[in-house]
N, C-alpha and C positions, 0 to 999 in steps of 0.2 A: 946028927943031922936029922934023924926022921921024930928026936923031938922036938929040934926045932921046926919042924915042918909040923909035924902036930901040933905046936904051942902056935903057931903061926894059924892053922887052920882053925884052936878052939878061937884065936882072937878076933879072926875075921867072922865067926860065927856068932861072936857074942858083940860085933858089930853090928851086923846083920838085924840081928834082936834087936838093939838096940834103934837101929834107924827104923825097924817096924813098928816098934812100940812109941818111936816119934811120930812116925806118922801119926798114927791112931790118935794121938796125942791131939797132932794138929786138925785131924779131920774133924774131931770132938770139939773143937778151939773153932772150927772155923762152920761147924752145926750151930755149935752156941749161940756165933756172931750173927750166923745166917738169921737165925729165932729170933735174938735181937733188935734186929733191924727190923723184921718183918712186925714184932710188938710194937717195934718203934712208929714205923708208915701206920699201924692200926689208930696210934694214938694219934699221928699228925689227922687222918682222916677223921679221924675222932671231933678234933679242933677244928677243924674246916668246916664237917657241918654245924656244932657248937655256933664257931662266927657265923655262917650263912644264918642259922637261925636268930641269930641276933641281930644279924644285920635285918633280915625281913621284918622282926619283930619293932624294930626303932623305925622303920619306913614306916610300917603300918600304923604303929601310934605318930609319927609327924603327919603322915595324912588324913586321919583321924582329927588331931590337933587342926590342922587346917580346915578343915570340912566344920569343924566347931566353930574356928572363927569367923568362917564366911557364914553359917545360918547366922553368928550371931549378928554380923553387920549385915547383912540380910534385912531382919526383923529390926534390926534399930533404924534402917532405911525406909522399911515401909512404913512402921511407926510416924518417923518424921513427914512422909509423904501425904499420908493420914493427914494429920495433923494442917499441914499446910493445906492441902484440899479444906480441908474445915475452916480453913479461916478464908479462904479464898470465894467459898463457897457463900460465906459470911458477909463479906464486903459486895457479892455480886447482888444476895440479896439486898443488902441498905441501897447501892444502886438502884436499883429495880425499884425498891420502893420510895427513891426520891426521885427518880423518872415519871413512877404513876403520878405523885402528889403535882409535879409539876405539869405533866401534861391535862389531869384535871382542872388544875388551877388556869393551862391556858385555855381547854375547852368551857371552861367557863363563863371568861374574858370574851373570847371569841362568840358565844353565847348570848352576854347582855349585849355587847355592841353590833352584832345580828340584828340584839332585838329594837339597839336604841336605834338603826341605821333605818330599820325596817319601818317605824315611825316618822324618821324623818323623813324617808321616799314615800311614804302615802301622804300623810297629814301636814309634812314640813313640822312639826312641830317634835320638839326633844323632851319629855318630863323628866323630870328631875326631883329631887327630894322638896316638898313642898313648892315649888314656885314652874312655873310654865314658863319657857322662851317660847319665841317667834322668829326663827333663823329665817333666810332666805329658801326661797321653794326652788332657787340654781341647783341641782346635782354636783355633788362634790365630787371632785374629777381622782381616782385613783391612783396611787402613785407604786410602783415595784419594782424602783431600784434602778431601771432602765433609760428614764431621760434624767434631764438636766435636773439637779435639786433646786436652783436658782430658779432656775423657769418655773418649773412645779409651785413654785412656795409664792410665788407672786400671783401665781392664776389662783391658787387656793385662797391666800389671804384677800384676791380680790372679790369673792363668792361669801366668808366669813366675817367680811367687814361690819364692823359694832355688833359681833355677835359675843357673847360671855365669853369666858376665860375656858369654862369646864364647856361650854358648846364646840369650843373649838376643838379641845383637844380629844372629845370623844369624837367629831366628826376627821380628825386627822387620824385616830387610830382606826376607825371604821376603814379608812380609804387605802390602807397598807395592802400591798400584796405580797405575794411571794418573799423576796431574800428580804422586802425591807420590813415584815414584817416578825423575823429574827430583832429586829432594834430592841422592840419591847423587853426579849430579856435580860437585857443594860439596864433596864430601869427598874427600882422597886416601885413596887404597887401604890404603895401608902403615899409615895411622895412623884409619884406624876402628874405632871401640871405641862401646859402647852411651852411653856418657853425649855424646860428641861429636856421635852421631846425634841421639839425643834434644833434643839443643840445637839441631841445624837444623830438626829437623821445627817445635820449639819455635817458632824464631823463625819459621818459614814459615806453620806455619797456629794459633801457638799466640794466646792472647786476651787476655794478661796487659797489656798497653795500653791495654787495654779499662776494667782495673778502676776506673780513676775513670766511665767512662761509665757502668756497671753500678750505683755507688754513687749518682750522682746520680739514677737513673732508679729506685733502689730508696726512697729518701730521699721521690720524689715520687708512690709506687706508694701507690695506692687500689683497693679494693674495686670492682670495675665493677656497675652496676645489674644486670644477668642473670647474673653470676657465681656460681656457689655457695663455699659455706665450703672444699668440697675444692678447687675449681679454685683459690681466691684460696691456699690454701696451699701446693699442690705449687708456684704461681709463685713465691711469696717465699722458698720454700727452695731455686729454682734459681737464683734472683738472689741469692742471699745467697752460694751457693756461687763465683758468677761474680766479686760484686764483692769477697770477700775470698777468693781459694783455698789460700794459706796459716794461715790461723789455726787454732788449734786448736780441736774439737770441743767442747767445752766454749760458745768462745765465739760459734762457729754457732749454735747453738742459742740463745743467749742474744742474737745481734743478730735470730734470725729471730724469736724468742715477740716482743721489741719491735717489730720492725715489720709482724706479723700482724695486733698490737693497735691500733697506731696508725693502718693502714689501712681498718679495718674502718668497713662500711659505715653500721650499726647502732650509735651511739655509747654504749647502754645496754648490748648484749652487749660491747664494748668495754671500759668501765669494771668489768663483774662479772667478765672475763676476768684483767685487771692487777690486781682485788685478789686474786685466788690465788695468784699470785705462781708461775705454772708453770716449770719448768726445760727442757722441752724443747716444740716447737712443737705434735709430735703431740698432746700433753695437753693444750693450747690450744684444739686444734682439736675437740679430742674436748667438751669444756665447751662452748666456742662454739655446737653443736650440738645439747648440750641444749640451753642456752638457748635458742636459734631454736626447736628443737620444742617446745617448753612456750611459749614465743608465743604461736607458732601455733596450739597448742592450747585457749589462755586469749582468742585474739581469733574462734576460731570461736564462744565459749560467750558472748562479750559481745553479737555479730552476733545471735546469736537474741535477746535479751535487746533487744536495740536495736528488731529489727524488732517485735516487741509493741508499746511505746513508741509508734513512729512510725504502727500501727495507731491509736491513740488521736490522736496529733496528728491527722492526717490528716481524721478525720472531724471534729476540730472544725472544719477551715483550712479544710473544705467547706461548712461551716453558713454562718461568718464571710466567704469569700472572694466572693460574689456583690453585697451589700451596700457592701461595702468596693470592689469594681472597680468599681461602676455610681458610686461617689463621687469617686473619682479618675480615672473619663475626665469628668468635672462640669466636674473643677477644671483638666483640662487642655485643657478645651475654651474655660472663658473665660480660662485666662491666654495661647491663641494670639489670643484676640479682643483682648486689651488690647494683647496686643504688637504687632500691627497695628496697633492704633486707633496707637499713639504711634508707631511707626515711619512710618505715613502722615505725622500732624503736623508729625514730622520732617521729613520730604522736605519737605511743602511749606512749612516756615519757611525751609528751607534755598534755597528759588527765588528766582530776582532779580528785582526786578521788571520790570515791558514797559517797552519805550519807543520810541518812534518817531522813526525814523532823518531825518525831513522836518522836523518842528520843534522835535525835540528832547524834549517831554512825555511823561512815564509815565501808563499809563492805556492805550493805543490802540498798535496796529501800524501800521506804513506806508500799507497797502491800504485802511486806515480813515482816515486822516490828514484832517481838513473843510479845511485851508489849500490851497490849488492850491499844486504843484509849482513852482519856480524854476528856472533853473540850475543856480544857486547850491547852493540843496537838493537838485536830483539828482545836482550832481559830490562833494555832499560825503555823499551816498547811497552814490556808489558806488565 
C-alpha cells in the first residue's frame, strides 16, 4: 500500500514537472509568436510608408508632368497669338495706308474742283487743257441728296444748256454735297464723263421705281374736302409729272386735264369741265373756277330767297305747333299706360303657381300648411 501510494506520489510529481516544463514550453512558444507578430506589424509599417512614399512620389511627378504641359501650351498659345497680332497688325497697316492714298486722292479732286468752281463763280469761265469755254454766268445750284433728283437735274440741265460735255460734268461734281457726294467713289477717275455720273446719281437718289407707286396713287387721287381748285391742281400736275417722267408734253397734259376731271370734288363742275374738251390743265382749272364762283354766287341769292320763305313757315309751325305737342304727349302718355298694363299681365300669366312643399297642394305655402308636419314630410321638405 505505501508503495503504491509512493509510486502514486513519484507519478504525480513527475506529472507536475512535466505540465511545468509545458508550460515553459508554451510561454516560449507564445514569446516567439509574440516577436513574431510585433517583426511582423514593423514590416507592414515598413510597406505603408514604402507605398505612401510612392504614392506622393507618382503625384508629385503627374503634377510635375501637368505643369509641363500647360507651360508648354502656354507658350505655344502665346506664340500663335504673337503671330496673329502680326499679321493683323499687318492688314490694319495696308488699311491705313489705302485710306491715306484715297483720302488724298479725294482731297485732291476736291482741290481742283474748288479751284475750277472758284473760276466759274468769278469769271464764269472754266479752263481746261488748251481751249477756254464760256458757260453761262447762272450759279449752278447744289445738290446733297435731300430734294428731288428729277427736279434737281432739270433746273441743272437748264443753267448748262449747250455747255460741253467735260463743262458739265465738272460743274455737276463741283455742286455735290454732303451724302451725294460719297457717289464719286462708284466711279473710276479715268472714265468719268457726265452721262456715267448722271446715271449713279440717277440710280442713287433717282425715283423712276417709284412710277408704278405714283400711278396708282394718281389713278386713286381725289379732291380733299378743304382743298381748293389751285392746291388740287398744282398736286395732280406733280404726280402726273412723277408717274409718267418720259412722256411727251402733249400727253402730260392730256393724262393731267383727265385726271383733274375725274377727281374733282363737285361732280357738276366736273361734267361741264370734260364737255369743253380743254387741252391743257391750266384751262381746266381756269373754267373750273368760274364755275365755282358763279355757284357760289347763284347760292348766296337762293339763301336770301330761302330765308323769306322759311320767315312765313315759321310763323305758321308756331300757330300749329302748340295744339299739335299738347296731342302727342296725350297719345304718348296712354300708350306707356297700355304697355304696362300688358306687360304687368304678362309677368303675372308668366308665374307658376304656389305650392306647398308638406302636402303637396297648390293654393298655400309651407308656413301656412293646416296638415301637422310628419317626417316623412319634413325629410321630403327638405
Amino acid at each position: 500500500m505505501e508503495d503504491s501510494m509512493k509510486q502514486l506520489m513519484e507519478m504525480l510529481s513527475a506529472m507536475k514537472e512535466d505540465m511545468k516544463r509545458g508550460q515553459e514550453e508554451m510561454k516560449e512558444d507564445m514569446k516567439r509568436g509574440q516577436e513574431e507578430m510585433k517583426a511582423s506589424q514593423e514590416e507592414v509599417k515598413v510597406s505603408q510608408e514604402e507605398m505612401k512614399e510612392d504614392i506622393k512620389a507618382s503625384q508629385e511627378k503627374l503634377l510635375q508632368e501637368m505643369k509641363t504641359a500647360m507651360e508648354e501650351n502656354n507658350t505655344k498659345l502665346e506664340t500663335k497669338l504673337n503671330e496673329f497680332e502680326q499679321v493683323v497688325e499687318e492688314e490694319i497697316n495696308l488699311v491705313k495706308d489705302d485710306v491715306k492714298a484715297v483720302k488724298e486722292e479725294m482731297n485732291k479732286k476736291i482741290e481742283d474742283l474748288e479751284t475750277k468752281f472758284a473760276q466759274l463763280s468769278t469769271t464764269g469761265v472754266i479752263k481746261t487743257e488748251g481751249t477756254v469755254t464760256t458757260p453761262s454766268k447762272v450759279k449752278v445750284p447744289t445738290f446733297d441728296g435731300k430734294v428731288s433728283w428729277n427736279t434737281y437735274l432739270r433746273q441743272f440741265e437748264a443753267v448748262v444748256r449747250n455747255w460741253r460735255e467735260e463743262d458739265k460734268t465738272t460743274s455737276l461734281i463741283a455742286a455735290l454735297r454732303g451724302e451725294a457726294l460719297e457717289v464719286l467713289r462708284t466711279i473710276p477717275e479715268a472714265s468719268t464723263n457726265y452721262a456715267m455720273l448722271t446715271s449713279a446719281l440717277e440710280r442713287r437718289y433717282g425715283d423712276a421705281h417709284l412710277q408704278h407707286v405714283y400711278q396708282a396713287q394718281l389713278r386713286s387721287r381725289r379732291q380733299r374736302f378743304e382743298e381748293t381748285l389751285q392746291q388740287y391742281e398744282a398736286d395732280i400736275s406733280r404726280m402726273v409729272n412723277l408717274a409718267y417722267p418720259t412722256a411727251p408734253a402733249e400727253v402730260i397734259e392730256q393724262l393731267s386735264v383727265s385726271s383733274f376731271i375725274e377727281g374733282l370734288r363737285d361732280a357738276e363742275i366736273g361734267q361741264l369741265v370734260r364737255l369743253a374738251r380743254h387741252k391743257t390743265i391750266s384751262e381746266a382749272l381756269a373754267q373750273a373756277l368760274e364755275i365755282e364762283a358763279a355757284k357760289q354766287a347763284s347760292r348766296g341769292t337762293s339763301k336770301i330767297r330761302q330765308v323769306k320763305t322759311y320767315q312765313y313757315q315759321d310763323r305758321e309751325r308756331k300757330v300749329q305747333r302748340p295744339s299739335k305737342n299738347l296731342v302727342d304727349s296725350i297719345k304718348d302718355v296712354l300708350k306707356k299706360f297700355t304697355d304696362g298694363q300688358n306687360s304687368e299681365d304678362s309677368t303675372t300669366n308668366r308665374r307658376r303657381p304656389i305650392r306647398c312643399w308638406i302636402c303637396g297642394v297648390e293654393g298655400h305655402v309651407r308656413s301656412r300648411c293646416p296638415q301637422p308636419p310628419t317626417e316623412q314630410n319634413q325629410g321630403n321638405a327638405n
